[in-house]
C-alpha positions as CSV (number, residue, x, y, z in Angstrom):
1,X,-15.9,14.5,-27.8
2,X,-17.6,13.8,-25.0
3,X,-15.1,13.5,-21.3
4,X,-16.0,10.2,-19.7
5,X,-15.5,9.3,-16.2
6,X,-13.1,6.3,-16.3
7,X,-11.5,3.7,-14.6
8,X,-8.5,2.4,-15.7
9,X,-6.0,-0.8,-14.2
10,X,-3.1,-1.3,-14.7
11,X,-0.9,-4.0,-15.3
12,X,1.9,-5.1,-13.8
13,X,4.5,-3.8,-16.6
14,X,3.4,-0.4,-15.8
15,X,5.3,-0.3,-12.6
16,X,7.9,-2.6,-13.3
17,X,9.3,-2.4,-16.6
18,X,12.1,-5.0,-16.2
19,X,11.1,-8.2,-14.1
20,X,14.6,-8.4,-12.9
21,X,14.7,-5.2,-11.8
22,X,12.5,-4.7,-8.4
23,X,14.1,-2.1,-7.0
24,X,12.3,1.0,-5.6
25,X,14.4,3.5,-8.0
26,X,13.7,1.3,-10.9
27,X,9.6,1.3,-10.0
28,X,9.3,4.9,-9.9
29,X,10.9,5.7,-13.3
30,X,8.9,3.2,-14.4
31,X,6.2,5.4,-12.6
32,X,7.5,8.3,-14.3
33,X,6.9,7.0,-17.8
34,X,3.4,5.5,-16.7
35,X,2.4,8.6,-16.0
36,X,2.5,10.2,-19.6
37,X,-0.2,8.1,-21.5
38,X,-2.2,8.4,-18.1
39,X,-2.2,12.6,-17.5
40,X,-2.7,12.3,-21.8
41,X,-6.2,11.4,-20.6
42,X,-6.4,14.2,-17.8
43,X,-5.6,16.6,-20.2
44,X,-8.2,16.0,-22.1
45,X,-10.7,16.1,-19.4
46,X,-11.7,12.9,-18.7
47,X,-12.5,11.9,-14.9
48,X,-9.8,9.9,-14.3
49,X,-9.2,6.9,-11.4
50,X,-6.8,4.4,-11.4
51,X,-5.9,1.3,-10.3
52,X,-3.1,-1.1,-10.2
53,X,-2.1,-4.7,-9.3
54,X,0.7,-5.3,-6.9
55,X,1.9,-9.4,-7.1
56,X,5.7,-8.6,-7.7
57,X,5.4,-5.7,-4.7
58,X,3.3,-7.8,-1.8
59,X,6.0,-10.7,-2.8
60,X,8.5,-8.6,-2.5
61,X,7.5,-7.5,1.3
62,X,6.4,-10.9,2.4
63,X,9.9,-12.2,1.2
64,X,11.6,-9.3,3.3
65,X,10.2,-10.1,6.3
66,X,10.4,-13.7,6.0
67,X,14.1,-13.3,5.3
68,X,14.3,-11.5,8.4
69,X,12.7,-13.8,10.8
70,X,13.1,-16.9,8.8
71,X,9.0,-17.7,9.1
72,X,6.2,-15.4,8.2
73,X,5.6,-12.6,10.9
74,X,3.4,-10.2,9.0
75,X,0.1,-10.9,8.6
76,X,-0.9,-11.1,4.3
77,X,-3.1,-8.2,5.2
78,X,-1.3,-6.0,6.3
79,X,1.6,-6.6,3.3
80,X,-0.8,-5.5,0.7
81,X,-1.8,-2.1,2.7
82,X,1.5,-1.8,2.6
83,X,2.0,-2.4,-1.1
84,X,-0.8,-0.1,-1.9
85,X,1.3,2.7,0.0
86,X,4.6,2.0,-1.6
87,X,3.2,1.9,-5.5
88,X,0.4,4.7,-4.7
89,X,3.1,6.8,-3.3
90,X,5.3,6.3,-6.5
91,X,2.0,6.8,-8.8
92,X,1.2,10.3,-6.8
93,X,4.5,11.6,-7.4
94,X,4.9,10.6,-11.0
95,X,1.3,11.5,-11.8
96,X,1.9,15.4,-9.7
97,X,5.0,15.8,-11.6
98,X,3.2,15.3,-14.8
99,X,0.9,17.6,-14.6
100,X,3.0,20.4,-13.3
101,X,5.3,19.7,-16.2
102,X,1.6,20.5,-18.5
103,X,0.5,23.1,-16.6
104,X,-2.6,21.0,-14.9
105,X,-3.9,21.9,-11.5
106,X,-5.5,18.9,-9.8
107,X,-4.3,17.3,-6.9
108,X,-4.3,12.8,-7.1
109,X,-4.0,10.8,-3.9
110,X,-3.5,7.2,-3.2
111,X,-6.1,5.6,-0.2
112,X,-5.7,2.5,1.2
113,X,-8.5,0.8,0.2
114,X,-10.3,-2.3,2.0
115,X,-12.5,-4.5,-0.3
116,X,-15.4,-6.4,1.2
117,X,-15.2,-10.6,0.0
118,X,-17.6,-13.1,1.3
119,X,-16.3,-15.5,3.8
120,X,-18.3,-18.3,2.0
121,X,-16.8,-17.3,-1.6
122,X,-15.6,-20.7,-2.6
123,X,-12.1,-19.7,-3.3
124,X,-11.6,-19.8,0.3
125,X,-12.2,-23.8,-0.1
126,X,-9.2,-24.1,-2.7
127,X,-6.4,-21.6,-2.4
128,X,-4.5,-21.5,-5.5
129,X,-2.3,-17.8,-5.2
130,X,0.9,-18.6,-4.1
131,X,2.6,-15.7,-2.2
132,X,5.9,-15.2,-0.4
133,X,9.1,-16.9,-0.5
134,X,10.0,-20.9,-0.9
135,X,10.4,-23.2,1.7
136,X,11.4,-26.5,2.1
137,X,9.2,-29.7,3.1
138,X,9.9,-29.7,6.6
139,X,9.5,-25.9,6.6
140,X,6.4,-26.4,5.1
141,X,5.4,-28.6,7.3
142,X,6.0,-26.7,10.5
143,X,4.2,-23.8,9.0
144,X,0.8,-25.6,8.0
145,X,1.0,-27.1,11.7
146,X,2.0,-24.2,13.7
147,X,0.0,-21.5,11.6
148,X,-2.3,-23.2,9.6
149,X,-1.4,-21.9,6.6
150,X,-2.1,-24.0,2.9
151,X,1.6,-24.9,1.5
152,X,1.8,-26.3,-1.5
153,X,4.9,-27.6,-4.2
154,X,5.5,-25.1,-6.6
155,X,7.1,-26.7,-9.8
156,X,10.0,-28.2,-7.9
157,X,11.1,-25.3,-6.7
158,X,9.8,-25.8,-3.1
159,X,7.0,-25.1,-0.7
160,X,4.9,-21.8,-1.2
161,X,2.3,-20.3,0.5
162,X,-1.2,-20.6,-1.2
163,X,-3.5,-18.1,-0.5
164,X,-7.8,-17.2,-1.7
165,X,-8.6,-15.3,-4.6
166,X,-12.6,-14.5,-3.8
167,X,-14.3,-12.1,-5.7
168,X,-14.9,-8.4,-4.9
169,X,-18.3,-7.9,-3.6
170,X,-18.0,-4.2,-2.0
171,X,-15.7,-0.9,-1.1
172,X,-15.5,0.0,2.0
173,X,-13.6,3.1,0.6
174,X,-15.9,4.1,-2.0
175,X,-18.0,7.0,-0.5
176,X,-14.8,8.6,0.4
177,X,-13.6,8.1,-3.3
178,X,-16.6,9.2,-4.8
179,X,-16.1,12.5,-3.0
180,X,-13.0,12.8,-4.2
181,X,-13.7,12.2,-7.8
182,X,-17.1,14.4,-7.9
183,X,-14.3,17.6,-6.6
184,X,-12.2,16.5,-9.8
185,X,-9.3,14.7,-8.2
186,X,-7.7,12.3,-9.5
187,X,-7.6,9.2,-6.9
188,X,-5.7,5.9,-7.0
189,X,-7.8,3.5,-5.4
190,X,-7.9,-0.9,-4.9
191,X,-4.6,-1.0,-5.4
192,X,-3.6,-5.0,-5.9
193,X,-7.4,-5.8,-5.6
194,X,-7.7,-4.0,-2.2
195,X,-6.7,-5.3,1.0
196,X,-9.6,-8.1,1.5
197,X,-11.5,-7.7,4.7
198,X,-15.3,-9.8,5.8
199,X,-18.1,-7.5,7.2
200,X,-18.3,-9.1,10.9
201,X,-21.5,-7.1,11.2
202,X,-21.8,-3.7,13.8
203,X,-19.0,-1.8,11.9
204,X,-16.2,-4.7,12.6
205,X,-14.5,-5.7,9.1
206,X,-11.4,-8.4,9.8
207,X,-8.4,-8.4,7.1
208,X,-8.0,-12.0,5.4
209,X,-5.3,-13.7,3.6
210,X,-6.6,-13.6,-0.1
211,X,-5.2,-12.2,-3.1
212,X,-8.6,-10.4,-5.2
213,X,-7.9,-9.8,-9.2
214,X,-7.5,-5.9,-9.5
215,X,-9.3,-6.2,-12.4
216,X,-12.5,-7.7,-11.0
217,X,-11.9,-5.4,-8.2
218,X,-11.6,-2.6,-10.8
219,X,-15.0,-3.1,-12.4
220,X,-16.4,-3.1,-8.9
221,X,-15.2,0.6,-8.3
222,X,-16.1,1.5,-11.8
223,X,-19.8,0.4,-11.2
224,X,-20.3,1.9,-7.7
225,X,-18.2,5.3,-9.1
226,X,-21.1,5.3,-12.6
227,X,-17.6,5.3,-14.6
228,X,-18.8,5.7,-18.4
229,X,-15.7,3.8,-19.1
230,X,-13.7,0.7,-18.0
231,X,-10.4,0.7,-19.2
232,X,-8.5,-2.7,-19.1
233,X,-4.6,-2.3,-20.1
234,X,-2.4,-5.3,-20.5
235,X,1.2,-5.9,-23.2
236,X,-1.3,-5.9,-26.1
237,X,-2.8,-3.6,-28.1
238,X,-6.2,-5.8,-28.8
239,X,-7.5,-8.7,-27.1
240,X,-7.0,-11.8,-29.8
241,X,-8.7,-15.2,-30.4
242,X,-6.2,-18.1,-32.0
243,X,-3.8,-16.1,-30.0
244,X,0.0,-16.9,-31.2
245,X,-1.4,-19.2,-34.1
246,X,-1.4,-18.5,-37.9
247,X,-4.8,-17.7,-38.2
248,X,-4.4,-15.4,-35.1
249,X,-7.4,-12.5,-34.8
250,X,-7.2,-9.1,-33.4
251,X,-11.1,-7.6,-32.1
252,X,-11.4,-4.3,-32.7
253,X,-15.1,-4.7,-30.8
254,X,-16.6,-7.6,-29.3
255,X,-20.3,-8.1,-28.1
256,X,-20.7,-9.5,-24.6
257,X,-22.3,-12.8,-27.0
258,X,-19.0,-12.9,-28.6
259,X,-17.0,-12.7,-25.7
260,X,-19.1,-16.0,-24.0
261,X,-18.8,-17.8,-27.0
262,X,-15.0,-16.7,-27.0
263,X,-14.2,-17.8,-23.6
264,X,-16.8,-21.1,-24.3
265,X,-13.6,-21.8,-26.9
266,X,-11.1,-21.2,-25.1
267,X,-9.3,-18.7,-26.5
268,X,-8.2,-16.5,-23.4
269,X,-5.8,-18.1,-21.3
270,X,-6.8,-18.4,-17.3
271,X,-4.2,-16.6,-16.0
272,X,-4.0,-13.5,-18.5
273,X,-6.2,-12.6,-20.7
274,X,-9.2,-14.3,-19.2
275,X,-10.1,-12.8,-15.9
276,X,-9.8,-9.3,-18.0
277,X,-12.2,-10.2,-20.9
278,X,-14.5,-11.1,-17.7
279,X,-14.1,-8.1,-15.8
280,X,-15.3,-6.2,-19.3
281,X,-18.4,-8.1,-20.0
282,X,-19.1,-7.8,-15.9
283,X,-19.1,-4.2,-16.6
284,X,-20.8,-3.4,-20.1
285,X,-23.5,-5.7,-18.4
286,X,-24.0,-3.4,-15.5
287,X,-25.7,-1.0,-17.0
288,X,-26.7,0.2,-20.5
289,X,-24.4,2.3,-22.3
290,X,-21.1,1.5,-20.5
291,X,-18.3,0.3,-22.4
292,X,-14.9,-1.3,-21.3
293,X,-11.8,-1.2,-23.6
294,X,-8.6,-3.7,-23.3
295,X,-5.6,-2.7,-24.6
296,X,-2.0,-1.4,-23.9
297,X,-1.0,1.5,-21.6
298,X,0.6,3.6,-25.1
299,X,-2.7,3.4,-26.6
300,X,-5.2,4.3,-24.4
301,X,-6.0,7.6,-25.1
302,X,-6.3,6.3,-28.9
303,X,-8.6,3.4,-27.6
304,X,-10.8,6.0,-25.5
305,X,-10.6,8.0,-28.8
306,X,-12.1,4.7,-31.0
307,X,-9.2,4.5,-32.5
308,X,-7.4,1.4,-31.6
309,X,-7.8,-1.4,-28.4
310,X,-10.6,-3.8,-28.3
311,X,-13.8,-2.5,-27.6
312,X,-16.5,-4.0,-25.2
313,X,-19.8,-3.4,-25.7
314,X,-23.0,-4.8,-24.5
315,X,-24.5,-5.6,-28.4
């Protein structure tokens, strides 16, 4: 079979296996399982470079310093550097461990990875990613005043923080990736979407508060890197239309045509299943012959193999 240079994200229950458990020790066993199904693809030769989101983690930081100071005092940028540090530290070490245990000599590092938005990307007009702890009205208040930030009511719960969710339209990273990759290492790369940052122009790029979905931000890397494959993974095994209905259909393949007339439908929900199918069809439509495949972390290396996961392909 023929080794593919891939790309593959990860969801969020491939670092945090319980919800209610956030610790540090809890996210690198989880780490330590992840790792299996992902060195299963190593060993087989495939290029391999992963990504990862990182919502629970960034939360979990801004939280910690708001708790300490009682306001915000660390700007959204540099919390999700942060988080790309903290989960691509655990990944390195689960990942290393791995391999050792298999007998595979290749080295993987994490690098802190700045994506390039455009300041006019509409999301920037309506922020809709709310990050950080809850405050109250008053709180709220004083914080859209004194800081400027957008605070809106989250399901009764209180005030949040809402922050941009542009798209993805460049690495800054890359080249150093690319390197990386082409001496067979494996590298972990726009972790949570990348930290966002706008090209001021003569080399100055300035950090903004956004969030960027790490899968769109995956299919960027995977077209600048020439990955043969895009690999999706989410808590299903195939991408469904009439999802949770009786007449409920699992896609084995689906043409880019299908997909449209999928999502025309509405039969992937906004916040799930959605922005992935999207990311796919960005990708297979980047250049002929790629493919993309959604599906869960366990069955990846069958998916890659054809043998299970939905399949994206351009016709």
């Amino acid at each position: 079979m023929k080794k593919d240079r891939v790309v593959i994200a990860l969801g969020g229950n491939a670092l945090q296996a319980d919800p209610k458990d956030t610790t540090a020790e809890s996210q690198l066993i989880t780490a330590k399982s992840t790792a299996k199904p992902l060195v299963d693809l190593i060993a087989d030769g495939h290029e391999l470079i992963i990504a990862h989101g990182n919502g629970p983690q960034v939360g979990q930081i801004v939280a910690t310093y708001e708790a300490a100071a009682g306001v915000p005092t660390m700007p959204f940028p540099e919390c999700g550097a942060m988080s790309q540090g903290y989960i691509g530290y655990h990944l390195q070490q689960a990942i290393r461990e791995e391999m050792h245990h298999r007998g595979i000599d290749k080295s993987v590092a994490a690098v802190v990875t700045q994506v390039i938005v455009d300041k006019n990307d509409p999301g920037f007009q309506n922020p809709t990613k709310p990050v950080g702890s809850f405050f109250s009205g008053e709180e709220a208040q004083r914080l859209q005043e004194e800081k400027g930030y957008v605070m809106k009511e989250d399901a009764g719960r209180g005030w949040r923080r809402v922050v941009a969710s542009p798209e993805p339209i460049g690495v800054v990273e890359a080249p150093i990736v690319k390197t990386l990759v082409d001496a067979g290492h494996i590298v972990i790369t726009v972790g949570g979407g990348g930290v966002p940052v706008i090209d001021r122009g003569n080399g100055v790029l300035e950090g903004v508060p956004a969030v960027i979905d790490k899968d769109f931000a995956s299919e960027k890397i995977a077209e600048i890197l020439e990955a043969d494959y895009l690999i999706i993974l989410t808590a299903v095994e195939k991408v469904s239309i009439n999802f949770n209905k009786p007449n409920q259909q699992n896609l084995d393949r689906m043409t880019v045509a299908e997909a449209k007339q999928y999502i025309e439908e509405g039969h992937f929900a906004p916040g799930s299943m959605l922005p992935k199918v999207k990311a796919a069809m960005k990708f297979v439509e980047s250049k002929p012959g790629r493919k993309a495949l959604i599906t869960s972390l366990e069955k990846a290396k069958e998916g890659i193999e054809g043998r299970t996961g939905t399949v994206l392909v351009y016709e």
